[in-house]
Phi, psi and omega in degrees: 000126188245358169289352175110347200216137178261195180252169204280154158084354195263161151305136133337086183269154187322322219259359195242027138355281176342145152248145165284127169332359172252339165306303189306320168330301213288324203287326198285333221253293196285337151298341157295306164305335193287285207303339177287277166016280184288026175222030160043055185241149168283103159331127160095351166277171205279127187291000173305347210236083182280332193285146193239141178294127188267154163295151174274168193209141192278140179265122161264343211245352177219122206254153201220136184296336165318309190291175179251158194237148174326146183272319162311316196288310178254017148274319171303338153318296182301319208270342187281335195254033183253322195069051161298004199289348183265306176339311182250327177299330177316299172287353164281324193273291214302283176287015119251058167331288192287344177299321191273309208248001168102134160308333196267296156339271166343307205272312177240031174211142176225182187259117183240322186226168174208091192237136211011222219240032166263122172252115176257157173233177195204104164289159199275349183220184182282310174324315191263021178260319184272328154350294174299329189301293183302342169267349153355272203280001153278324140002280169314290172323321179295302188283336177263353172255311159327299187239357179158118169282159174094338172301327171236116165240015184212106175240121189273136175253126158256141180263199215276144173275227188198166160262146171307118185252053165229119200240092181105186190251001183236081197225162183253162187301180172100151188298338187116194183276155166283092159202221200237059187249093174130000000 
């Protein structure tokens, strides 16, 4: 063989002592890899990239505007620097209504206004209008362990309406028809 290098698995023969230019490669090649090794580089990653990589790690110790933060933590952030806060507890009594006072409740009383920290409601018969006059201060109670105290501190009950004999923005005065709406 006259090139210098024996093939894997053969013996040595006497005369090929000599190292061949492909011994040397391979040595300079495995001496490259040794010293990328101990200077803690990987064989075969892009040699472009000298900076050696940290596990990420949470910053605890400096809070960064970057960083990310919980959705609840900023929306209550947004609704406390908006000054939303009666604003959405308002919309907490309204949309759970049916949660605070029960379905059957529900089902025949309804939410009709909300001003400052008076909630009127407006029942479906006369019966659930006093019905509700007496479950009031439970109510409250309901409402104030669901969502908060001092939001509602008054609930006006209204009974059932009559219908409006007022038709249009151009109507003339006066009571109305006489009959027993009222």
């Amino acid at each position: 063989m006259g090139s210098g290098t024996t093939p894997p698995g053969e013996p040595a023969l006497p005369g090929d002592d000599e190292p061949g230019p492909l011994d040397a490669a391979h040595e300079a090649l495995a001496r490259a890899r040794r010293a990328a090794r101990a200077r803690g580089l990987r064989p075969g990653s892009p040699a472009g990239s000298r900076r050696q990589r940290r596990p990420p790690t949470a910053s605890t110790t400096s809070r960064d505007d970057r960083d990310p933060h919980p959705v609840g933590a900023e929306i209550d952030r947004l609704v406390a620097a908006r000054g939303w806060d009666t604003d959405v507890q308002v919309g907490s009594v309204v949309g759970r209504w049916r949660t605070i006072v029960g379905d059957r409740v529900a089902d025949n009383v309804e939410v009709v206004a909300f001003e400052g920290t008076t909630l009127t409601v407006r029942a479906a018969s006369t019966a659930w209008a006093t019905q509700m006059r007496l479950l009031v201060s439970t109510v409250l109670g309901r409402i104030e362990q669901e969502v908060g105290g001092g939001i509602v501190t008054e609930i006006v009950v209204r009974g059932p309406g009559g219908p409006s004999w007022r038709k249009g923005p151009l109507s003339a005065g006066g009571r109305g028809p006489r009959d027993t709406y009222g």
